[in-house]
C-alpha positions in Angstrom: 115.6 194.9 46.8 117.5 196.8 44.3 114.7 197.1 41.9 112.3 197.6 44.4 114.9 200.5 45.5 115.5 202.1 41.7 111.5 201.9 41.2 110.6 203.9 44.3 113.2 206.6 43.4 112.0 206.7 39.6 108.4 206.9 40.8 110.2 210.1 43.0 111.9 211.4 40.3 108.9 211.0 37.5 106.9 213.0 40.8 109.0 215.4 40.9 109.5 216.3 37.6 106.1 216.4 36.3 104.1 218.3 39.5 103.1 221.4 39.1 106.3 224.2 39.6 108.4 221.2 40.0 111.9 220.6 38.1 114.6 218.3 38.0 118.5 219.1 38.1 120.4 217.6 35.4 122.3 215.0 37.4 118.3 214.2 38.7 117.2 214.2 34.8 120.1 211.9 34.1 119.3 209.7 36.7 115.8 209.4 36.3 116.6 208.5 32.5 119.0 205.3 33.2 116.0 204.5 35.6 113.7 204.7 33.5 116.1 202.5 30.7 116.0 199.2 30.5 119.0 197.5 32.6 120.4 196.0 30.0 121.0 199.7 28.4 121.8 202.2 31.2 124.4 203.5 30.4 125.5 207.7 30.8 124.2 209.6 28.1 125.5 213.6 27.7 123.0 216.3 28.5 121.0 217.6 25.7 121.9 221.1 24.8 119.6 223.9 26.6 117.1 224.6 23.1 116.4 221.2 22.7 113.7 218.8 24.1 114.1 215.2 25.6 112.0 212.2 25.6 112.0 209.8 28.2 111.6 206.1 26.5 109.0 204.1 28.1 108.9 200.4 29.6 107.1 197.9 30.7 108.3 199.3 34.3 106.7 202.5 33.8 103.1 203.2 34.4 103.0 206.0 31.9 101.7 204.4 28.8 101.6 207.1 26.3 104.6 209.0 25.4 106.3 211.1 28.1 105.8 214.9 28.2 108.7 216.9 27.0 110.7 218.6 29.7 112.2 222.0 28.1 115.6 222.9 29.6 115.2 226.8 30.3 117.1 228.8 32.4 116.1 230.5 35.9 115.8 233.7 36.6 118.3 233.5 39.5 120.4 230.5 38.7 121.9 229.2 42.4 125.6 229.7 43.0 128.1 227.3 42.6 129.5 225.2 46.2 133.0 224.0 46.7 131.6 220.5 46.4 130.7 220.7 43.0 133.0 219.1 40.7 133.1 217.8 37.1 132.8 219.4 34.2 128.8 220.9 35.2 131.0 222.8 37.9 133.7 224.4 36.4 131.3 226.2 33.6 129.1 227.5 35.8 125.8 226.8 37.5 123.3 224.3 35.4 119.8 225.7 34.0 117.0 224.4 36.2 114.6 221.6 34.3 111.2 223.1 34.1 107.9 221.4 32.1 107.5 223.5 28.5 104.8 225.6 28.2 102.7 226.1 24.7 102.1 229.9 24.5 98.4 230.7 24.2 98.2 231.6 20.4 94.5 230.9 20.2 93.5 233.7 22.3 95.3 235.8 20.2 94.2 234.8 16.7 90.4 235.3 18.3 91.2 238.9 19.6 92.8 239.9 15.7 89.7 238.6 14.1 87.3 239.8 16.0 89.7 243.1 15.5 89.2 242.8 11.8 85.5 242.0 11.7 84.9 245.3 13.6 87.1 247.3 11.6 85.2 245.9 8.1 81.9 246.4 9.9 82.4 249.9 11.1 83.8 250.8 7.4 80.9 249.2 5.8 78.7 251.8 8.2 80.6 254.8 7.4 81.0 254.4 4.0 79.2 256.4 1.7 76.3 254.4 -0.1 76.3 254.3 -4.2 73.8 255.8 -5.9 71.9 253.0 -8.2 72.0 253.8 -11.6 69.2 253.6 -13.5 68.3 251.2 -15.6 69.5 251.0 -19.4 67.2 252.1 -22.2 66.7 250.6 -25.3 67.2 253.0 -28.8 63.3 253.0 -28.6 63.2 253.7 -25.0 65.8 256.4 -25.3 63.4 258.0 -28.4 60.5 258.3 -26.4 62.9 259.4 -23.7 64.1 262.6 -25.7 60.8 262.8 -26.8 59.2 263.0 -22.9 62.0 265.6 -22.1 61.0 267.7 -25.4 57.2 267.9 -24.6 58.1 270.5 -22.0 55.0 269.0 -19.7 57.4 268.3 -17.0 59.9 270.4 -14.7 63.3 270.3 -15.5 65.9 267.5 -15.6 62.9 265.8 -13.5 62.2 263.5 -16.2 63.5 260.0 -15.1 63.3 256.3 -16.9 62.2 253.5 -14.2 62.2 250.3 -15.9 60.4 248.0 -18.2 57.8 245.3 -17.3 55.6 243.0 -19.7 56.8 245.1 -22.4 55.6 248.6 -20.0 57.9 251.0 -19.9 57.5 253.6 -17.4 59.2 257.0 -16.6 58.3 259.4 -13.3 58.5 263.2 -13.5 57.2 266.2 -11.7 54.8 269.0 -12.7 55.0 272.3 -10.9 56.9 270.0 -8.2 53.8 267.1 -8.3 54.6 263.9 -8.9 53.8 262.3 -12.9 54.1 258.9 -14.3 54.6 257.9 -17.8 53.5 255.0 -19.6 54.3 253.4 -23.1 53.2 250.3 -24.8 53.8 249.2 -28.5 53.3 253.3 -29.3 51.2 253.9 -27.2 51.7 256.8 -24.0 49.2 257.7 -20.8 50.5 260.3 -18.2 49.0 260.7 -15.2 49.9 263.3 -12.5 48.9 263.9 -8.6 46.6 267.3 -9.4 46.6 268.4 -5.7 45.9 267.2 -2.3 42.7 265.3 -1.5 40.1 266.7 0.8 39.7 264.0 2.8 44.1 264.4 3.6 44.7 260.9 1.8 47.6 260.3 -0.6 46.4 260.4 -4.3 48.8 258.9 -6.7 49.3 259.1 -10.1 48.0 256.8 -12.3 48.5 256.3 -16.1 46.8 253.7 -18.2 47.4 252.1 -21.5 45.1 249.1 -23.1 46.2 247.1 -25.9 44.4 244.8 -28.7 45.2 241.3 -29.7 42.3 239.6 -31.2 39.8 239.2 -28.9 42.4 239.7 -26.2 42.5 243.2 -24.5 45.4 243.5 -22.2 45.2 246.4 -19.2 48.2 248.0 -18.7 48.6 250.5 -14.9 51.3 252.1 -13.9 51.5 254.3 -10.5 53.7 255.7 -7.7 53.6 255.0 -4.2 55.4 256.8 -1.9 58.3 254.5 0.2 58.5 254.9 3.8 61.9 257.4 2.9 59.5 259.7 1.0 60.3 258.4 -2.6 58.2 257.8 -5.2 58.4 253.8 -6.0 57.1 253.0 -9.8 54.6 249.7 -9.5 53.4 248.2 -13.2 50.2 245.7 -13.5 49.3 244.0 -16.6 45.8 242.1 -16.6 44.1 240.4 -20.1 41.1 239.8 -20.8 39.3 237.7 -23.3 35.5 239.3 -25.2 33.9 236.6 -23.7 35.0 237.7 -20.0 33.8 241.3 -19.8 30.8 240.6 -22.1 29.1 237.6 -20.3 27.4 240.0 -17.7 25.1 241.8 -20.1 22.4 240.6 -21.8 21.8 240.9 -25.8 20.3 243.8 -25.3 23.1 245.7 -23.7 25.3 244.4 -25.8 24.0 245.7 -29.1 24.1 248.9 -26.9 27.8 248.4 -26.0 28.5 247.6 -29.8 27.5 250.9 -30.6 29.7 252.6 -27.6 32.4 250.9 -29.4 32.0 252.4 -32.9 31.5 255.8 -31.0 35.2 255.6 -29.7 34.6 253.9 -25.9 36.2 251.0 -24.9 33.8 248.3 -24.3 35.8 246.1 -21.3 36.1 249.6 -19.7 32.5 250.4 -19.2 29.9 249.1 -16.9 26.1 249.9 -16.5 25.9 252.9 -13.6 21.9 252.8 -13.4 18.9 253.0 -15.3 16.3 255.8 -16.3 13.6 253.2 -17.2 14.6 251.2 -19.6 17.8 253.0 -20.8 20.6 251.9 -19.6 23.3 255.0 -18.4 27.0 253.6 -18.7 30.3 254.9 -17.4 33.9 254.3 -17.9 36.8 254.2 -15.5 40.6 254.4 -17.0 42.2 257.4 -18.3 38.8 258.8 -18.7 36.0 259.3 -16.8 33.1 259.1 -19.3 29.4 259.4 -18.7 27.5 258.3 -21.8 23.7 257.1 -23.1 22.6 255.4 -26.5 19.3 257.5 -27.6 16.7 253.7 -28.2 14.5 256.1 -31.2 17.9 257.1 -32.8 21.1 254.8 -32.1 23.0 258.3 -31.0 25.1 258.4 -28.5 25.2 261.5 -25.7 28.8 261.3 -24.1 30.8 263.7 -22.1 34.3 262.4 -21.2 36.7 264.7 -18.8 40.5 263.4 -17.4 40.0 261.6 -14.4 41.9 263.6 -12.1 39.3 266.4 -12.7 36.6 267.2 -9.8 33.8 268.2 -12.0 30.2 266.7 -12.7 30.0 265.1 -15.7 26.7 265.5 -17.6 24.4 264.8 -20.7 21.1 264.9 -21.9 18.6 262.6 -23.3 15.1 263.3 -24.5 13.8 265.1 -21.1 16.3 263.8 -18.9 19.2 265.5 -17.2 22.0 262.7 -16.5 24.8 263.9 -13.8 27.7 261.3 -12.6 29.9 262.5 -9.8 33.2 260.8 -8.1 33.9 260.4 -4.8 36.8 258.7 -3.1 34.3 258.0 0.0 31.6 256.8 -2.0 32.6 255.8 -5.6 30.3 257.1 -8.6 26.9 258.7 -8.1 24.1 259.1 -10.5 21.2 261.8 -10.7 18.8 261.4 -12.8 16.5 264.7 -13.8 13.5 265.0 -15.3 12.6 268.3 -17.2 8.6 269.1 -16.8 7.2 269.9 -20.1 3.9 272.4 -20.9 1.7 269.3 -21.7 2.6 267.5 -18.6 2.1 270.2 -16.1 -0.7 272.5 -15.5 -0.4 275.6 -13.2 -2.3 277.9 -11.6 -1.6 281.3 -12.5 -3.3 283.0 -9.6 -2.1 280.9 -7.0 0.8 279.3 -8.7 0.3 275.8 -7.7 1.3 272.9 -10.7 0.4 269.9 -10.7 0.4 266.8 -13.1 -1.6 266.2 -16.2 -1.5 262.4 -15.3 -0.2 260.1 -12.8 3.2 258.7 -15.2 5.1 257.7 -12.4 8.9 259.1 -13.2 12.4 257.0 -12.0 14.4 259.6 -11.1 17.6 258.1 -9.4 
């Protein structure tokens, strides 16, 4: 009956102790530990001192099976008077502190709201801090000659002259011309500028455009460098590079043409950059596009060749003559090259009526004009 007894009031105690706003005295505390003891050890033990923490050993007689929760000794707010029944040594200093459950403080929460703190503070920074200009990229001793040399020319406007990079052995710079926007190219000595000569009629965006070609055997390498306006209104520099073997270029002419293009050649055009535009009956009338626009015939009685060459940013008709032909190339951004052919009338082709003035044909030579 006695254990049966001391188990129901350590099962009260334990109760009491551990519910929710509950708390133990420390004569309850005590007693609860020599229940909770095994009875061959209960014996008095003295009260811990207010700062420190107890644990309550476990048996075979208690249902807890992990270790007990530690029971902080804190004082109350209002700690209850003292009665003229208390006695002992508890009594005469004064009214015990109340046994309450410890309670972690919530340090988590807090480390979350200083780093979220700190991450706002580094991201608002980051917006409101100025942004570094980049600095342009470094120049070789050659680079920096050609450089000097660029700024010397006095083409371009004032401290507007700017070195953008190196690709495939392209260096390119950007400038302005009476505030338009210029590209320069250089390869192995070589130098193209091209420049934006005005607005377009058709309200497009013309860029400029420079062009270099170099030889290496029968290897021709294409170099083209441009600017294309950025969504923020800046001029970005964009470098191609494209090679091309003789056999490439060549294999769409016949033997014919290309005895024709040999002689194009030796008369100072570049061969990969022509291409056949039409034909007045069986001469072939070439053109070029690259830094020049060229218009240009091979006489077949006399091997000479008729050229006229003009920049390619220039709006006006090209044109040369051959025999009694009239040749006449015109550019279009709408509608690419055009070619007219024209055919002067000679005194022993036409006859004409002086009375009424009427001509008309000597014969019936049917004539290509294109």
């Amino acid at each position: 009956m006695a254990d049966s007894a001391d188990a129901a009031r350590r099962r009260e105690l334990q109760r009491r102790a551990f519910a929710a706003g509950g708390g133990l005295t420390p004569e309850e505390a005590e007693e609860l530990r020599m229940l909770s003891a095994p009875a061959d050890v209960r014996e008095p033990a003295a009260l811990p001192p207010a700062s420190v923490t107890a644990e309550m050993p476990v048996t075979a007689e208690t249902p807890v099976t992990a270790k007990a929760p530690e029971i902080a000794y804190a004082a109350t707010e209002e700690p209850p008077a003292a009665s003229d029944s208390d006695t002992g040594p508890e009594s005469a200093a004064g009214p015990a502190p109340a046994i309450t459950r410890a309670r972690r403080p919530r340090r988590a929460l807090a480390v979350l709201i200083a780093v979220a703190a700190l991450v706002l503070g580094v991201g608002v920074g980051w917006l409101s801090a100025p942004r570094a200009v980049q600095a342009a990229p470094t120049m070789t001793a050659e680079q920096q000659k050609i450089d000097a040399e660029i700024v010397a020319s006095g083409d371009f406007d004032a401290e507007s002259v700017r070195f953008r990079g190196e690709k495939d052995g392209a260096a390119i710079w950007s400038a302005t011309q009476k505030e338009k926007p210029c590209v320069v190219l250089s390869v192995d000595g070589q130098r193209s500028t091209g420049c934006v000569s005005g607005e377009r009629p058709d309200g497009g965006i013309d860029f400029p455009v420079a062009q270099v070609q170099t030889q290496d055997g029968d290897t021709r390498t294409s170099f083209t460098a441009y600017l294309i306006p950025t969504l923020s209104g800046e001029w970005a520099p964009v470098v191609d590079s494209m090679a091309m073997t003789a056999s490439d270029w060549q294999a769409q002419y016949t033997p014919e043409e290309l005895e024709l293009l040999d002689i194009l050649e030796k008369d100072g055009l570049n061969g990969s950059d022509l291409e056949i535009l039409g034909y007045d009956g069986d001469i072939p009338v070439w053109s070029t596009y690259g830094p020049e626009r060229c218009l240009a015939a091979v006489d077949p009685d006399t091997s000479t060749v008729q050229q006229h060459c003009t920049d390619r940013d220039a709006e006006s008709t090209l044109e040369i003559a051959l025999g009694d032909s009239i040749y006449q190339a015109v550019w279009s951004d709408r509608r690419g090259t055009s070619l007219t052919i024209l055919k002067q009338a000679t005194s022993s082709q036409v006859t004409c009526d002086t009375e009424t003035g009427d001509c008309t044909w000597v014969d019936d030579t049917p004539v290509d004009v294109g």
